[in-house]
C-alpha positions as CSV (number, residue, x, y, z in Angstrom):
1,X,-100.4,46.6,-58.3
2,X,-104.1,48.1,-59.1
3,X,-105.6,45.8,-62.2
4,X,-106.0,47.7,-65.2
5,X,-110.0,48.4,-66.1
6,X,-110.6,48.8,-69.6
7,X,-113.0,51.1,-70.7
8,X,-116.9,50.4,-72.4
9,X,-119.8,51.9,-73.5
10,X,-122.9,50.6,-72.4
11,X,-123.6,49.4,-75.8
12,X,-120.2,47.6,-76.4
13,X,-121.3,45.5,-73.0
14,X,-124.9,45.0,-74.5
15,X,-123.3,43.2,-77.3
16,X,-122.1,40.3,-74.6
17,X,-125.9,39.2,-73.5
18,X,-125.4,34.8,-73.9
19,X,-124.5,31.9,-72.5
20,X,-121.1,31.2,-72.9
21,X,-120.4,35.4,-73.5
22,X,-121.9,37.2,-70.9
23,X,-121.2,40.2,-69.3
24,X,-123.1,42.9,-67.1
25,X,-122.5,46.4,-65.2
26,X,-122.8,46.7,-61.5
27,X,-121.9,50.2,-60.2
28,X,-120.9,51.4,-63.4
29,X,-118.2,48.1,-63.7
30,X,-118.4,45.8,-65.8
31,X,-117.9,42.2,-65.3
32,X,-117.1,39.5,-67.3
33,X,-119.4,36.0,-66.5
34,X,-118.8,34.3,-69.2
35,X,-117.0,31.4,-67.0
36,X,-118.6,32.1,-64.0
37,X,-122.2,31.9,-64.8
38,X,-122.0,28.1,-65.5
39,X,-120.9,27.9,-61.3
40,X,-123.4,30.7,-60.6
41,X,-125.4,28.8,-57.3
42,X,-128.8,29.3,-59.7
43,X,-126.7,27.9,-62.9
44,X,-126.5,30.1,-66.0
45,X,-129.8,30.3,-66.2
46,X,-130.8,32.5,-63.8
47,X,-128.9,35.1,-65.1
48,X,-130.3,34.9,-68.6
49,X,-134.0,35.0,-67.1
50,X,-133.2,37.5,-64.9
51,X,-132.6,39.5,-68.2
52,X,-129.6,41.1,-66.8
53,X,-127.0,39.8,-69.9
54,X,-125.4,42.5,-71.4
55,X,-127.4,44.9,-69.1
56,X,-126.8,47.2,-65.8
57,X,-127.3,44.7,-63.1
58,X,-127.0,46.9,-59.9
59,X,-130.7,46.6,-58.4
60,X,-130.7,42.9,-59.3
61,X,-127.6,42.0,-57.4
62,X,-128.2,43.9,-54.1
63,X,-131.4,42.8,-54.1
64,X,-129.9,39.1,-53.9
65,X,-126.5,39.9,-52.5
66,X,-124.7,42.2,-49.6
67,X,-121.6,44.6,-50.9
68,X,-119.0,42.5,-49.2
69,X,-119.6,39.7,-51.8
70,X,-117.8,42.2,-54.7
71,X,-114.8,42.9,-52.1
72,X,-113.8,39.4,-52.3
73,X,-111.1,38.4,-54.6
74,X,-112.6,35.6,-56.1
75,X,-115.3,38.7,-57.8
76,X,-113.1,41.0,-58.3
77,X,-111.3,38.7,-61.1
78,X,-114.1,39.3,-62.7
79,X,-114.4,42.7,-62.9
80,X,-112.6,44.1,-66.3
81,X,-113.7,47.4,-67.1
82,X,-115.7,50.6,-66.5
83,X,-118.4,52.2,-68.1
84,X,-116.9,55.5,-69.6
85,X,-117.7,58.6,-68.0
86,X,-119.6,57.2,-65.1
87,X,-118.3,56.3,-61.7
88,X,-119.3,54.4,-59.0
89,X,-121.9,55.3,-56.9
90,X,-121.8,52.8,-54.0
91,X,-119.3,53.9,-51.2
92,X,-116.9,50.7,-50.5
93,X,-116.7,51.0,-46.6
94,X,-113.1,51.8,-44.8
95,X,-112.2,49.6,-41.8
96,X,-113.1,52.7,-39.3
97,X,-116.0,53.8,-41.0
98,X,-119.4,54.9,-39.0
99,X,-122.4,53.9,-40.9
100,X,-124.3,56.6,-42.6
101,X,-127.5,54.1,-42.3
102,X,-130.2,56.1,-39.7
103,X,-129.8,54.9,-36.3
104,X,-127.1,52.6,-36.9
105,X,-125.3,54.1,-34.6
106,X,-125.6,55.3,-31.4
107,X,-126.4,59.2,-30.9
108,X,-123.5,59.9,-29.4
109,X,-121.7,59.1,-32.7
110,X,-123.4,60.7,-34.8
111,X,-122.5,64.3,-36.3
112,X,-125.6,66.1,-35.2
113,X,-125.9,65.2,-31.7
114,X,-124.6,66.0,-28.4
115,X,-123.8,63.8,-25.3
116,X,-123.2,64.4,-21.8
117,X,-121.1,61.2,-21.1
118,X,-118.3,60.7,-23.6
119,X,-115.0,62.7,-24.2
120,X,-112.6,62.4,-26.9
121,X,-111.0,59.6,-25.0
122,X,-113.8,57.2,-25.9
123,X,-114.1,58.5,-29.5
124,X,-110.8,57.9,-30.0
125,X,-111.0,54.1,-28.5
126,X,-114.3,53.7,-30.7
127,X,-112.3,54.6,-34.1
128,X,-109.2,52.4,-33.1
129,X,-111.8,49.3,-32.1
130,X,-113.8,50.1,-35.5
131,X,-110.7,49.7,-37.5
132,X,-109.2,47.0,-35.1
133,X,-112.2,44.7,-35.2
134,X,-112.9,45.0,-38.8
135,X,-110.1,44.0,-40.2
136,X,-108.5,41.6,-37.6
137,X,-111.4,40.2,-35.5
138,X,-114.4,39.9,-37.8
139,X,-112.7,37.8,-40.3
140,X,-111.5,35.2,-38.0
141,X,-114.4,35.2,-36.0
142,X,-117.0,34.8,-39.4
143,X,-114.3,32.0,-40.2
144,X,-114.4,29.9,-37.1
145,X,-118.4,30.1,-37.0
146,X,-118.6,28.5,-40.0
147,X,-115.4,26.1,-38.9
148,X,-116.5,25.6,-35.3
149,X,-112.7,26.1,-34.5
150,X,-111.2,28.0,-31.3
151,X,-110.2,31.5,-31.8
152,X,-107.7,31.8,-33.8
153,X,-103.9,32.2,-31.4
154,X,-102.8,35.4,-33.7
155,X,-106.1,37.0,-33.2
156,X,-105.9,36.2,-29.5
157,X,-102.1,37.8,-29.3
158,X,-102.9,40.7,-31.4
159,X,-105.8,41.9,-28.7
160,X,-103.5,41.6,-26.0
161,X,-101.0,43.4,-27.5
162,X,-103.5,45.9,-28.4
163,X,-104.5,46.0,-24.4
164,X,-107.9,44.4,-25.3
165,X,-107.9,41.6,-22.4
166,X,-107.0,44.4,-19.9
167,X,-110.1,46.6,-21.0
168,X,-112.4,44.0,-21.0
169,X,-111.8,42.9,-17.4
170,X,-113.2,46.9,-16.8
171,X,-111.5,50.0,-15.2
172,X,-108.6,49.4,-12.4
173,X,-104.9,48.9,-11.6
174,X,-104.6,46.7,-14.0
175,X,-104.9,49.4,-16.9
176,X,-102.4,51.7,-15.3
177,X,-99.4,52.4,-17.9
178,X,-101.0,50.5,-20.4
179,X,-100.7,51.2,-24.3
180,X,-104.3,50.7,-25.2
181,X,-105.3,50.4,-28.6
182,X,-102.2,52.2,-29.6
183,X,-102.4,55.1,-27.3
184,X,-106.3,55.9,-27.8
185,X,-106.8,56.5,-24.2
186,X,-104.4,56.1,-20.9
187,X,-105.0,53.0,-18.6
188,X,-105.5,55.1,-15.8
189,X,-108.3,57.3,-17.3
190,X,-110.0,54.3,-18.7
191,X,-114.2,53.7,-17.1
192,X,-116.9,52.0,-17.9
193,X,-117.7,54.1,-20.6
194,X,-114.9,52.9,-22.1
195,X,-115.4,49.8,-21.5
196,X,-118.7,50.1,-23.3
197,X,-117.5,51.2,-25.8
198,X,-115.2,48.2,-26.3
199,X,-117.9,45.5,-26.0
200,X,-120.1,47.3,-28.2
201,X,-117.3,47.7,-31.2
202,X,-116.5,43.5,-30.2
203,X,-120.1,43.0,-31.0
204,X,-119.8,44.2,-34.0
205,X,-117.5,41.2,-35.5
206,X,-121.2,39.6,-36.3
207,X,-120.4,36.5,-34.6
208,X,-122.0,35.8,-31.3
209,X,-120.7,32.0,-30.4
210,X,-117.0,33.8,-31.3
211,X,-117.2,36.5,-28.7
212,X,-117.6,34.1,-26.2
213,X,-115.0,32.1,-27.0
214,X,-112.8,34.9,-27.8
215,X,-112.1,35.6,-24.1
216,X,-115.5,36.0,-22.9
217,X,-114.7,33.7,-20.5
218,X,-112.0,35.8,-19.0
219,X,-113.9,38.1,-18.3
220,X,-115.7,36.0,-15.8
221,X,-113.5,33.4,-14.8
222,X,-110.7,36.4,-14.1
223,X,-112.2,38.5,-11.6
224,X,-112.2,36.1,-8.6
225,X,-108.6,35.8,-9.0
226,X,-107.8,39.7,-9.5
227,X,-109.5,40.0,-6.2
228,X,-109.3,37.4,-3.9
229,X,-106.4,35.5,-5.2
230,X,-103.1,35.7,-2.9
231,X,-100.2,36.3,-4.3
232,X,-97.7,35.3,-6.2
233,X,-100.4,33.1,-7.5
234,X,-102.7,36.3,-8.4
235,X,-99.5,38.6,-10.2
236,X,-98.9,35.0,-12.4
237,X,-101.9,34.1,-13.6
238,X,-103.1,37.7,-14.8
239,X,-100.1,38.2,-16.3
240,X,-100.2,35.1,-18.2
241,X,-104.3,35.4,-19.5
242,X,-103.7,38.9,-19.2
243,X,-101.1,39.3,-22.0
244,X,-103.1,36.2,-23.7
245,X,-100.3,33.2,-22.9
246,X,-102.9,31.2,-20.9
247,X,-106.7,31.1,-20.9
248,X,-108.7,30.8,-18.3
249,X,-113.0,30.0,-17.5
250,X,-115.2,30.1,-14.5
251,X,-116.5,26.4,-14.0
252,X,-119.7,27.2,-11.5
253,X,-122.6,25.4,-13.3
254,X,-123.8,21.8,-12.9
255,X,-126.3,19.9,-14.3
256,X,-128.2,20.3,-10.7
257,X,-127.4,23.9,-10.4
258,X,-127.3,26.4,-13.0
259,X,-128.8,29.8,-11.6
260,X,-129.1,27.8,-8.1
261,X,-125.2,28.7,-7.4
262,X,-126.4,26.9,-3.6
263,X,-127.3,23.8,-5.1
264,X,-123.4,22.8,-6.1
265,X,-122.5,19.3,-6.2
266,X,-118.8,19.7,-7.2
267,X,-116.9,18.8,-3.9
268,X,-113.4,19.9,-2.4
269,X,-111.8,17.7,0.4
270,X,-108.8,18.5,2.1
271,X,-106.1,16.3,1.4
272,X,-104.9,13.5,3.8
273,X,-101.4,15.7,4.5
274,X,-102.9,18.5,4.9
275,X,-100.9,20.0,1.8
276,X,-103.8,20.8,-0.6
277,X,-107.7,20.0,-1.9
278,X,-109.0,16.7,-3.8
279,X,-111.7,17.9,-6.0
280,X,-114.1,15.8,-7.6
281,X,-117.6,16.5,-9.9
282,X,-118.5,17.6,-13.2
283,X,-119.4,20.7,-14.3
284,X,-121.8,21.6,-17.3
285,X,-122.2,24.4,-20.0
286,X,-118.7,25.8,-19.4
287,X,-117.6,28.4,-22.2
288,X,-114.7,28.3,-22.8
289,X,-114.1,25.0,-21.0
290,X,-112.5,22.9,-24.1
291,X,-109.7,25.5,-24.7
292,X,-109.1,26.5,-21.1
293,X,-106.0,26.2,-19.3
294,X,-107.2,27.6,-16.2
295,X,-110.6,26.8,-14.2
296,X,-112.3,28.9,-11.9
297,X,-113.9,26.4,-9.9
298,X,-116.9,26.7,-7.2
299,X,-116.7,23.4,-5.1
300,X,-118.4,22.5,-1.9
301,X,-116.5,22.3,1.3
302,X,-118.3,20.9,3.9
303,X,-122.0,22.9,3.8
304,X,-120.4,25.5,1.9
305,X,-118.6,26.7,-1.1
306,X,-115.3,27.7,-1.9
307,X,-113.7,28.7,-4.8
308,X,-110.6,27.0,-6.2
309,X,-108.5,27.6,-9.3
310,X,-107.5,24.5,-11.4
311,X,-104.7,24.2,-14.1
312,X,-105.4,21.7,-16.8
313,X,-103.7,18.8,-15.3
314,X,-104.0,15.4,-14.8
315,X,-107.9,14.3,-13.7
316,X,-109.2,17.4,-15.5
317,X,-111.1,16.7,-18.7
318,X,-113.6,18.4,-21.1
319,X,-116.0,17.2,-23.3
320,X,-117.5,19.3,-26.1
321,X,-121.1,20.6,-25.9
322,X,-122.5,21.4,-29.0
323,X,-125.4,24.6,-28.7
324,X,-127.3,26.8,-31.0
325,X,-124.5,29.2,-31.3
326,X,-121.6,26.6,-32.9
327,X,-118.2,25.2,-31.3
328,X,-116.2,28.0,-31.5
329,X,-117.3,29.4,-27.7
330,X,-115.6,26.2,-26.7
331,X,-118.9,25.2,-24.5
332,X,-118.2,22.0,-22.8
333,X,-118.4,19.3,-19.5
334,X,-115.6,19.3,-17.4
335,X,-114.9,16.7,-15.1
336,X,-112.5,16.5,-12.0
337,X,-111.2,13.0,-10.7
338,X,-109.5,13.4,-7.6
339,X,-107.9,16.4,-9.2
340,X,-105.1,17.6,-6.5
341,X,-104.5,20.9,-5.8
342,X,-102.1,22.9,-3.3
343,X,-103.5,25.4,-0.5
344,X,-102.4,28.9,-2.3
345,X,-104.7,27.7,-5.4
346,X,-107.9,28.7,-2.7
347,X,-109.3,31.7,-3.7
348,X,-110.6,33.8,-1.1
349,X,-111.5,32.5,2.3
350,X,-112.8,28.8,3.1
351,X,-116.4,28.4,2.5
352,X,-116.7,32.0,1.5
353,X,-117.0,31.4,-1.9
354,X,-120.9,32.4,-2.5
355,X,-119.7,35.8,-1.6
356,X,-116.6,35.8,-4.4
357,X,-119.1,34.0,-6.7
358,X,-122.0,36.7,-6.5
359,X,-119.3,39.7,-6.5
360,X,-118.8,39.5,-9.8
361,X,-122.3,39.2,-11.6
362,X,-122.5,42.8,-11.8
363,X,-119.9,43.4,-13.6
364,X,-120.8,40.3,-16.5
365,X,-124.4,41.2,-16.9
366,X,-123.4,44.9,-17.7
367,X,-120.8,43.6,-20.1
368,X,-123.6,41.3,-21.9
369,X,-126.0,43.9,-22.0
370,X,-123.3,46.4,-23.5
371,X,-123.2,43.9,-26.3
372,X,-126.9,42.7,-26.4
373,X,-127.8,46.3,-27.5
374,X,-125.2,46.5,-30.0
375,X,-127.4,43.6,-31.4
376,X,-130.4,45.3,-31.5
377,X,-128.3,47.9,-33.3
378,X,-127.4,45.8,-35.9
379,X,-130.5,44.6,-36.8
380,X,-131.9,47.9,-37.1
381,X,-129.4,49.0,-39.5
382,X,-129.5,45.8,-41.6
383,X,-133.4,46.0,-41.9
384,X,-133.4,49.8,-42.8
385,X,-130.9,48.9,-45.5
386,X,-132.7,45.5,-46.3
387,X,-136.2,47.8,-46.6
388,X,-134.8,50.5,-48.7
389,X,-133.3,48.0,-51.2
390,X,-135.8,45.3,-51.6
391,X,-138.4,46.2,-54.6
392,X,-141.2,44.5,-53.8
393,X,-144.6,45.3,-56.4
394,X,-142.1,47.9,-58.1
395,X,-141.6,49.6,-54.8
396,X,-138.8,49.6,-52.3
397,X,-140.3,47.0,-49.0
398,X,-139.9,50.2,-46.8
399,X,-142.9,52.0,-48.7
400,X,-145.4,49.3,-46.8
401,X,-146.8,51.1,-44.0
402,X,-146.6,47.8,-42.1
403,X,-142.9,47.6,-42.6
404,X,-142.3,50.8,-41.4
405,X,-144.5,50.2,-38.3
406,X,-141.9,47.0,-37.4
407,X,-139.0,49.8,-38.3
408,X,-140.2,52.5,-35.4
409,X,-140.9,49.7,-32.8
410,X,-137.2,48.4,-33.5
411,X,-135.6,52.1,-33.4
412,X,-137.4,53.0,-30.0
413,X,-137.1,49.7,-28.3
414,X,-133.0,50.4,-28.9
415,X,-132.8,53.6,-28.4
416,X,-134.7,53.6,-25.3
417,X,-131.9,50.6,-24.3
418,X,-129.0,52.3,-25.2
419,X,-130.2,55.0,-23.4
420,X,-130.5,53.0,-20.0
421,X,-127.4,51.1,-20.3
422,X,-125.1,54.5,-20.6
423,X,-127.0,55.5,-17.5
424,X,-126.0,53.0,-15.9
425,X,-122.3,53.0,-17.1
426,X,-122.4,56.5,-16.2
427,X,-123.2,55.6,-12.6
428,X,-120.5,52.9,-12.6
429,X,-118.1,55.7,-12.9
430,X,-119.7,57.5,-10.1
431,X,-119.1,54.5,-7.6
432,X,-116.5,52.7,-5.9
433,X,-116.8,48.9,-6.0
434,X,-118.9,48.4,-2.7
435,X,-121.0,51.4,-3.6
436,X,-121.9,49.3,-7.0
437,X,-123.0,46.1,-5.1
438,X,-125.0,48.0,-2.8
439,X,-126.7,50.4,-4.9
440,X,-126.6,48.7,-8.9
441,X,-127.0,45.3,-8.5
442,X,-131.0,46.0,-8.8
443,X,-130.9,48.3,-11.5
444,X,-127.9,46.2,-13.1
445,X,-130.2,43.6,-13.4
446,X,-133.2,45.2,-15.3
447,X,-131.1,46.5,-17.5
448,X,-130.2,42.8,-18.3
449,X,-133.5,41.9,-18.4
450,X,-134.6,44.6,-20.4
451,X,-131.2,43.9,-22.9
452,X,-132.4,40.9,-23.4
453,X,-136.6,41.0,-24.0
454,X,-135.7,44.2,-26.4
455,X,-133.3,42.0,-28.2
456,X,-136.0,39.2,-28.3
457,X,-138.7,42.1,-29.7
458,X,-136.3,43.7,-32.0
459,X,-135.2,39.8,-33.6
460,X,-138.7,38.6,-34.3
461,X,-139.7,41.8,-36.2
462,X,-136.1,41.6,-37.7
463,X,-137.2,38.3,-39.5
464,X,-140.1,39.0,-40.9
465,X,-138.6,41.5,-42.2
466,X,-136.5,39.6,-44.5
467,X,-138.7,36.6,-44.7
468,X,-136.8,33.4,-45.6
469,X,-133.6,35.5,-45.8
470,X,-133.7,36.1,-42.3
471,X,-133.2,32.0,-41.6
472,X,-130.6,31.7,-43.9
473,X,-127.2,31.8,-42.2
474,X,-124.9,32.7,-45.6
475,X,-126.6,35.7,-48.1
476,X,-128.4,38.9,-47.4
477,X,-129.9,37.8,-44.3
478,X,-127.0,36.1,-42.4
479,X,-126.3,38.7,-39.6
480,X,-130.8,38.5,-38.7
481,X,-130.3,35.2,-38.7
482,X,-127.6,34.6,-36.3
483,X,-128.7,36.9,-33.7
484,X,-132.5,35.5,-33.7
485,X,-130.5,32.1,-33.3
486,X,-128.3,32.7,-30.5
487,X,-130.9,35.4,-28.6
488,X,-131.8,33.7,-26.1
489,X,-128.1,32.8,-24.6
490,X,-127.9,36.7,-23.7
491,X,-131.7,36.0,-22.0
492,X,-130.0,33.0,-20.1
493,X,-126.4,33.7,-19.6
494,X,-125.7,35.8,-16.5
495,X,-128.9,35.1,-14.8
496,X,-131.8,34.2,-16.7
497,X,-134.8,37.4,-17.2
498,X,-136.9,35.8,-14.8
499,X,-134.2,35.6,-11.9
500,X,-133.1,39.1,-12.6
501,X,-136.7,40.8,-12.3
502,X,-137.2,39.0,-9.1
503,X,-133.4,40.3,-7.9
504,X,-134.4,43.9,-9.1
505,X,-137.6,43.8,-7.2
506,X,-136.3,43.0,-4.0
507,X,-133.7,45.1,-4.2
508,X,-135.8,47.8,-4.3
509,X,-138.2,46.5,-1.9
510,X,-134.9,46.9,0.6
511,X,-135.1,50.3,0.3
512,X,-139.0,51.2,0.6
513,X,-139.5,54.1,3.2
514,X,-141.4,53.2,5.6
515,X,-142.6,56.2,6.3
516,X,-144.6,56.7,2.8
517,X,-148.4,55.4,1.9
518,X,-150.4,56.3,-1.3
């Protein structure tokens, strides 16, 4: 039942201006802070000196506070009447809501633009995702960075009912009669524009460490086993991570090998019988690894690799690592002792496992790029609302020529991104899977590197921006200063910028024509 609001005038309100009976109007409410003001962070104080008592208190508070701080129920027991006559003037955002904010979304989104690329399909799958994240995902994710806890299990159920896991392991089989986000688009129409579409909305839940551990490892860890896992081992275990019973990582780093998949340590020996594989080694910088029940794991057999996958049994154990983006991606050691598996757990051939290992790099570092932009995006949108709000000399921050200069870098820097990485999508669609290795893993990879270095760009501008605000991680400048934080994991993660501007470059040295001088 809606709370009664009693009605003021301006001057009744003005009449409540002290310590102990205080009272001011934001948005044309009025709330009472008598009680409050004495728990107020700055103490009562602040208030009074901020001469807001009895007074309209709108530009104060957003230039010290974001919107979502009146939404929470804790405020809005304080709110117990409305000036007469007026009404409020600041839109509360709906769960599906596309920002009105300049640039904060992608052109294709926005009313007065066309595209070549998406159909109604994907705005259909963007409005369900907008309304799905916001009020399911973001919430459990903001809680569990501040926790450092796992993903909540509900949350984790709730997007593979909603045919989240499927999408995010890309377009296939998989997909076919699927109910995806409640009918928003058909399994078997489903591409990588989709897709993009998904990561980009998942981005969105503001908490980078939480997307990870929020089966981000799945989508890694998953594809070996969708493609060179035999069956009835390969039907099980995608049903079970699939419709989010069981999850699952890829275990491929060491600390001796980290881009250098060649260098592996991790060893596989067949078993005296002859009935399955002893592994043994450690692996480091798994996401995902303290929550897993499944392990992808890259061992070496012999002078090569192969690829095993590894239930959480006896022999396996994982250690926590603690990074710059929190607990909550699960990041961790995992060590096998003489950890027994049987033959039908090999996946793909014997000492073919470079090959299964490099197959699916594509099809991560488009996904973290899909989501690296989205960061950009954010940024953008929270310094053009940051600028506009801020009085700084008696004029909004965004009247500084200087500030503006920082704003156009940021908008073309993303725009130019977003613009490469639906190209790229675009040609994904265009390709069958061998066509993709053979023609996108060089571009695939600037993109990545280019993701990644705009990010970097669009971060460092984002700060000074907001100054202190921007390395605070609760208040106006929490979103800023998470992504400048956890940056650098999307520069890293994937294949790190330097390895992926080599890889472009030879790539395309392949295909130099011999036949062409300056």
């Amino acid at each position: 039942m809606a709370k009664q609001l009693k009605p003021f005038t301006r001057d009744e309100v003005a009449q409540h201006n002290k310590q102990g009976d205080l009272y001011v109007i934001i948005d044309s409410y009025v709330y009472d802070l008598s009680k409050f003001a004495r728990l107020h962070p700055g103490g009562p104080g602040v208030l009074l000196d901020a001469d807001v008592a009895g007074k309209d208190a709108t530009t104060v508070f957003f230039a010290m506070h974001r919107h979502e701080v009146l939404l929470k129920p804790q405020y809005q027991r304080l709110k117990i009447g409305q000036i007469t006559g007026e009404k409020q003037k600041i839109r509360t955002p709906q769960a599906d809501d596309l920002s009105r904010v300049p640039y904060a979304e992608p052109m294709w989104l926005t009313p007065s633009f066309k595209t070549p690329y998406y159909k109604d399909s994907h705005r259909a799958l963007q409005k369900a995702m907008r309304k799905f994240i916001t009020e399911v995902v973001a919430p459990d994710g903001q809680a569990c960075e501040e926790n450092g806890k796992r993903p909540s299990p509900d949350v984790l159920r709730q997007m593979a009912e909603n045919g989240m896991n499927h999408m995010r392991m890309g377009p296939g089989a998989h997909l076919h009669g699927k109910v995806l986000m409640g009918g928003a688009v058909k399994g078997e129409e489903f591409d990588y524009l989709h897709e993009l579409v998904v990561n980009q909305e998942l981005a969105l839940c503001g908490a980078r460490g939480y997307i990870d551990g929020c089966q981000g490892h799945m989508v890694i860890g998953l594809p070996p086993i969708m493609n060179y896992a035999k069956e009835p081992l390969r039907t099980k275990v995608m049903t079970e991570v699939l419709e989010g019973e069981k999850l699952l990582c890829l275990a491929i780093t060491e600390a001796f090998a980290g881009s250098d998949v060649a260098g592996l340590r991790c060893r596989a020996v067949r078993a005296e019988d002859g009935s399955g594989w002893i592994i043994n080694g450690t692996k480091k910088w798994i996401t995902g690894g303290t929550n897993s029940d499944y392990f992808t794991v890259g061992a070496r057999t012999g002078d090569h690799l192969t690829v095993f996958l590894v239930p959480r049994c006896e022999g396996v154990n994982t250690k926590q690592i603690k990074t710059s983006y929190g607990t909550t991606a699960g990041t961790s050691y995992v060590t096998f002792d003489n950890v027994k598996i049987p033959n039908e757990n090999m996946i793909g051939p014997e000492n073919d496992g470079l090959r299964v290992i490099l197959a699916n790099f594509n099809h991560e570092r488009f996904m973290i790029s899909c989501q690296t932009v989205r960061y950009a995006r954010k940024a953008v949108e929270e310094c053009l609302l940051w600028a506009s709000q801020r009085s700084v000399s008696g004029k909004p921050l965004i009247a500084q020529p200087v500030i503006r200069q920082k704003l156009a870098s940021m908008i073309t820097k993303t725009e130019a991104a977003q613009a490469f990485l639906e190209n790229i999508a675009y040609q994904m669609c265009q390709m069958d899977y061998k066509e993709q290795s053979k023609y996108l893993a060089g571009p695939i990879g600037f993109l990545k590197l280019n993701s990644s270095k705009i990010l970097a760009e669009v971060a460092d501008d984002a700060i000074m921006i907001f100054g202190g605000r921007g390395l605070t991680k609760t208040g106006m400048g929490r979103f800023i200063e998470q992504i400048h934080r956890t940056r650098k994991f999307d520069a890293i993660l994937g294949g790190t910028e330097e390895v992926l501007g080599d890889l472009g470059v030879r790539q395309a040295m392949k295909h130099m024509p011999e036949d062409q001088r300056l």
